[in-house]
C-alpha positions in Angstrom: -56.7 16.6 13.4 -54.1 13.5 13.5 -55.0 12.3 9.9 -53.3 9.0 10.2 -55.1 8.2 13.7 -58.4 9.7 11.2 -57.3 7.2 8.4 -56.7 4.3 11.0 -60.2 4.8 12.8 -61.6 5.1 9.9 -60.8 1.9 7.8 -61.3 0.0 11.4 -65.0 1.3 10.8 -65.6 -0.1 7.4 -64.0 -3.3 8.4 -66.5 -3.9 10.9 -69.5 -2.5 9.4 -69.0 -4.7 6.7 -68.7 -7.7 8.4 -71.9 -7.2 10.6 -73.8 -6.8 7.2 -73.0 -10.1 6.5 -73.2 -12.1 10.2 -77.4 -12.7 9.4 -76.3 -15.2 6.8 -74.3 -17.1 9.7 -76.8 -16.6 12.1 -79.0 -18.4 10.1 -77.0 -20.8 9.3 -76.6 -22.0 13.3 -80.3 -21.3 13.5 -80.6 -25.0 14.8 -79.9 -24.5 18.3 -82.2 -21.4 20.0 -81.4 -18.2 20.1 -79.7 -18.5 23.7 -77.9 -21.1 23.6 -76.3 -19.6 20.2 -75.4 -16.0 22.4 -74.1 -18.5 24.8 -71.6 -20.3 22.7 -71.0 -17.2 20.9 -69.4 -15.7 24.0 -67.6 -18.6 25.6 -65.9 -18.7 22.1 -65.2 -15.1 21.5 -63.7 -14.7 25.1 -61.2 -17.8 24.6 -60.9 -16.3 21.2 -59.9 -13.2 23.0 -57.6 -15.1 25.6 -55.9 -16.6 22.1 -55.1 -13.2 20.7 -53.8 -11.5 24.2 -51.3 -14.5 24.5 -50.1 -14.0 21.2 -49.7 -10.6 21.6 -48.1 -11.6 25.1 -50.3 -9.1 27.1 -51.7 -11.8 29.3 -49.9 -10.4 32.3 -51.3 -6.7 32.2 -54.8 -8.6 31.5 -54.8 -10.0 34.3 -54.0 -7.1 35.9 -56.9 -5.2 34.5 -59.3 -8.3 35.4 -57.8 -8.0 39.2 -59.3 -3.9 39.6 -62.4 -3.7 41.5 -62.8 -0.4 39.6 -62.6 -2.0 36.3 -65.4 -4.5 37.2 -67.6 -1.6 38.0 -66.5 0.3 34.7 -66.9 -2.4 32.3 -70.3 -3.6 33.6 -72.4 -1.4 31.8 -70.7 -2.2 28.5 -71.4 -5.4 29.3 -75.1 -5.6 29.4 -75.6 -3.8 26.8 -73.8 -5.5 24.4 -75.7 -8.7 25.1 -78.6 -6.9 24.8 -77.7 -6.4 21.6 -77.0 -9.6 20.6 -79.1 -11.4 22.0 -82.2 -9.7 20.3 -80.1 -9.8 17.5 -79.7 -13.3 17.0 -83.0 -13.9 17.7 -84.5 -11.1 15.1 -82.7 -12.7 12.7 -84.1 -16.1 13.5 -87.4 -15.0 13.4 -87.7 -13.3 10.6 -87.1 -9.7 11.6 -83.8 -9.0 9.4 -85.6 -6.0 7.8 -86.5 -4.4 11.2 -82.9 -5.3 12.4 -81.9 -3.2 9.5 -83.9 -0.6 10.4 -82.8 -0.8 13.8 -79.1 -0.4 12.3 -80.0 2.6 10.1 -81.9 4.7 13.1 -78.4 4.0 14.7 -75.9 6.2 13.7 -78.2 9.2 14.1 -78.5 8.5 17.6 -75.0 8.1 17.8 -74.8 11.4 16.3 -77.1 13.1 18.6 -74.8 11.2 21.6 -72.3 12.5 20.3 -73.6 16.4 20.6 -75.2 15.7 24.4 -72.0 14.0 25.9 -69.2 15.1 23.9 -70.4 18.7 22.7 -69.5 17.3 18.9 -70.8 20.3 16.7 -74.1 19.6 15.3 -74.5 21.1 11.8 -78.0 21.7 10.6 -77.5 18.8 8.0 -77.2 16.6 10.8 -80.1 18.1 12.8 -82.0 17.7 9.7 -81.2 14.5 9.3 -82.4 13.3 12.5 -85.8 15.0 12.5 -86.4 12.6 9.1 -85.1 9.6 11.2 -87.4 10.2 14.2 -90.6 10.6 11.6 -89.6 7.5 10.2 -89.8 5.8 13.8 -93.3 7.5 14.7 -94.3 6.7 10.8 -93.3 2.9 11.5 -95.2 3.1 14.5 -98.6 4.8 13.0 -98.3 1.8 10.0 -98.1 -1.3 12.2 -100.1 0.2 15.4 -97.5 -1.4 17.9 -93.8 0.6 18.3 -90.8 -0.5 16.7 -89.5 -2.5 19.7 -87.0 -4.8 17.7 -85.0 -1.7 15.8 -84.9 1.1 18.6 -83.6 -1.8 21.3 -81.4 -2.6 18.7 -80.2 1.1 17.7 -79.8 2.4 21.3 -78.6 -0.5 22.8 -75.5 -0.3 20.4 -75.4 3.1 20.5 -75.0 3.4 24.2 -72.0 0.9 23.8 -70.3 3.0 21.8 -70.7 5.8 24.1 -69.6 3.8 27.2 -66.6 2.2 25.0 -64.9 5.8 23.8 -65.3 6.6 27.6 -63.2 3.4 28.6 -59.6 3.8 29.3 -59.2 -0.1 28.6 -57.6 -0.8 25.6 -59.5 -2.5 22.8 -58.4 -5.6 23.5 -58.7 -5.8 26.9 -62.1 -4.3 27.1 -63.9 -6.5 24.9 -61.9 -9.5 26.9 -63.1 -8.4 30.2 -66.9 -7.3 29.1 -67.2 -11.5 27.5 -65.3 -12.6 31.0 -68.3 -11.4 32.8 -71.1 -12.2 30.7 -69.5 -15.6 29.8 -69.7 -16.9 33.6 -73.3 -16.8 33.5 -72.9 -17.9 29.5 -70.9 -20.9 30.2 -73.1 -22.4 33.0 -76.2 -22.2 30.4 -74.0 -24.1 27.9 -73.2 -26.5 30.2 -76.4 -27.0 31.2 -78.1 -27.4 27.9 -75.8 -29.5 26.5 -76.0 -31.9 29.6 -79.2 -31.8 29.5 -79.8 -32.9 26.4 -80.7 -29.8 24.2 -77.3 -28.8 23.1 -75.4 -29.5 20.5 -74.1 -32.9 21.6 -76.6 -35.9 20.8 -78.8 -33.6 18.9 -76.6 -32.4 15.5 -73.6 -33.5 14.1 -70.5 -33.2 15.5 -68.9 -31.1 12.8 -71.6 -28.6 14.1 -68.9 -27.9 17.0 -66.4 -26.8 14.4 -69.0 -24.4 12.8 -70.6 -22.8 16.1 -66.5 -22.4 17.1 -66.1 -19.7 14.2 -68.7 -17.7 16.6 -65.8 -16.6 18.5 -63.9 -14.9 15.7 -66.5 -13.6 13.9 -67.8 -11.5 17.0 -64.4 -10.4 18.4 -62.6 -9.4 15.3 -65.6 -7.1 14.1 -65.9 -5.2 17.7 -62.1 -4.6 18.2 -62.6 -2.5 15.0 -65.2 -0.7 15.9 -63.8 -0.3 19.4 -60.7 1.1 18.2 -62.8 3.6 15.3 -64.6 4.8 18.4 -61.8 5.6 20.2 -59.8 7.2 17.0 -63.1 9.0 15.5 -65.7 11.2 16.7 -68.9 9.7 17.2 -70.4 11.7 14.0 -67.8 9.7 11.9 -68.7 6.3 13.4 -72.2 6.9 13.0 -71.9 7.6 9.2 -70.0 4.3 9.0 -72.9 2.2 10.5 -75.0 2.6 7.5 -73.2 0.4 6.0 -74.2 -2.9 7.9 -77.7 -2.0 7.7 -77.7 -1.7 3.8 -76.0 -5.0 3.7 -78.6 -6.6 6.0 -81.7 -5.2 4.2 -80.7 -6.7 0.7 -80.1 -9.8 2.6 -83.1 -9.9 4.1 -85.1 -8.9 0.7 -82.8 -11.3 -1.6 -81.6 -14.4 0.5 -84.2 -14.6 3.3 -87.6 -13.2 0.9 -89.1 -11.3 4.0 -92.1 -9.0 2.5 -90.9 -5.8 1.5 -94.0 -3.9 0.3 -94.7 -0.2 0.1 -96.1 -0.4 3.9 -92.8 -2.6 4.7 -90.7 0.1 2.9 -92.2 3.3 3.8 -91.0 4.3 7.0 -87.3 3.2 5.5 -88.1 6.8 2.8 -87.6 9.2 5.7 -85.2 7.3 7.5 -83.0 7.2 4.1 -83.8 11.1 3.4 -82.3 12.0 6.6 -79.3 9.6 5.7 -78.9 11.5 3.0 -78.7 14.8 4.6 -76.3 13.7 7.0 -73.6 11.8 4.3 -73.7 15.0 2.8 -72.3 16.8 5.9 -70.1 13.9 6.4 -69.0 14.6 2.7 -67.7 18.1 3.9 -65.8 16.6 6.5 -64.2 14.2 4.6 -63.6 16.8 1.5 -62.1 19.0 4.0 -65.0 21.4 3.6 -65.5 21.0 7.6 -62.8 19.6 10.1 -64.0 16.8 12.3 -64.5 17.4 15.8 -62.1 15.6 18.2 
């Protein structure tokens, strides 16, 4: 194992996790416009964002190299869609009051990142971990028992994200360029609806002040800076690591939702989170081991 590579991947990891915990408080805080015209602006922003950073770092020219690749198009297209996937039901489960399921969503995920991990990559599976995901799926069919109707908001949520992670340690692209490419194609379509809203009068412009601009801008950042973490503790980590990192969003986002935005969170609300949590536990331990040295990480 490289440990500094390890180290590198693995602060990357926190660093994003922790931001994500806190984005519902932004979300909210835009929650003026609807939820698609807020994933719209948030990635026209975080591409010109992107554009920013690469001529900083004065990697323009092998950008547009990557953008001019048939192949590439083809290869980042998946990532892609399921990214906005992600945050577009993201944006709107926060806006309509589903930050606790969101959570939940967030939690389920790093066991299936876990078990993608196993499937694609032959990452070991210890019997913690396999534990730990038998508790996660009773917690999903428990969810679904309580409420009669399947958990549609968290496991869209959970696999969406999980299957970018997948598709982004597979990418050869770096970081950077990935995550600048994948908002390049889903901003064409992105921009137009901008455009379109805000001339036709359901934008920003006419409608809220114009200071709103300046806060809706920060979209940009706030998206991009988080995911080139995570891209780059993906590719530095096994998937097992990254997916004991994710818990911590989801922690974050559940006292948020409980404190700050007072969603219900009775016994039948917080039941299905028991099992979940159990099989969390189960599978920190193992990570525990790893991290103790107990158990080398599979690369």
């Amino acid at each position: 194992m490289d440990r500094q590579r390890y180290i590198e991947g693995f602060t990357a990891g926190v660093s994003a996790f922790v931001i994500w915990g806190f984005l519902p408080l932004y979300w909210k805080l835009v929650g003026a416009l609807t939820p698609y015209q807020i994933f719209a602006q948030r990635v026209v922003w975080s591409f010109l964002f992107i554009l920013l950073v690469l001529k900083l770092k004065k990697n323009m020219k092998r950008f547009k190299a990557v953008v001019a690749s048939p192949e590439n198009w083809v290869r980042t297209l998946l990532p892609s869609v399921f990214i906005s996937i992600n945050w577009l039901l993201y944006i709107w489960a926060v806006n309509n009051g589903y930050v606790l399921e969101s959570s939940l969503g967030y939690f389920i995920n790093p066991l299936i990142l876990t078990l993608f991990g196993a499937v694609f990559y032959k990452e070991q599976l210890t019997k913690l971990q396999k534990v730990g995901l038998v508790f996660a799926g009773s917690g999903v069919l428990m969810k679904t028992f309580l409420y009669g109707q399947f958990p549609f908001v968290a496991i869209t949520l959970a696999c969406s994200f999980a299957i970018y992670g997948l598709l982004k340690k597979r990418s050869p692209l770096t970081s950077l360029d990935g995550l600048g490419f994948e908002t390049l194609i889903i901003g064409i379509p992105s921009l137009a609806y901008m455009i379109f809203s805000e001339v036709g009068g359901t934008g920003i412009t006419g409608n809220l002040p114009w200071l709103f601009w300046g806060l809706i801008v920060l979209s940009g950042p706030i998206t991009a800076i988080p995911l080139l973490l995570y891209a780059e503790s993906a590719k530095k980590l096994p998937l097992n690591v990254v997916g004991f990192l994710q818990y911590i969003a989801p922690t974050i986002m559940m006292v948020i939702g409980v404190l700050v935005f007072e969603e219900p969170f009775g016994f039948k609300v917080l039941l299905p989170f028991i099992p979940i949590w159990v099989g969390l536990i189960f599978f920190s331990y193992s990570q525990y081991q790893v991290l103790s040295g107990a158990k080398q990480p599979v690369s």
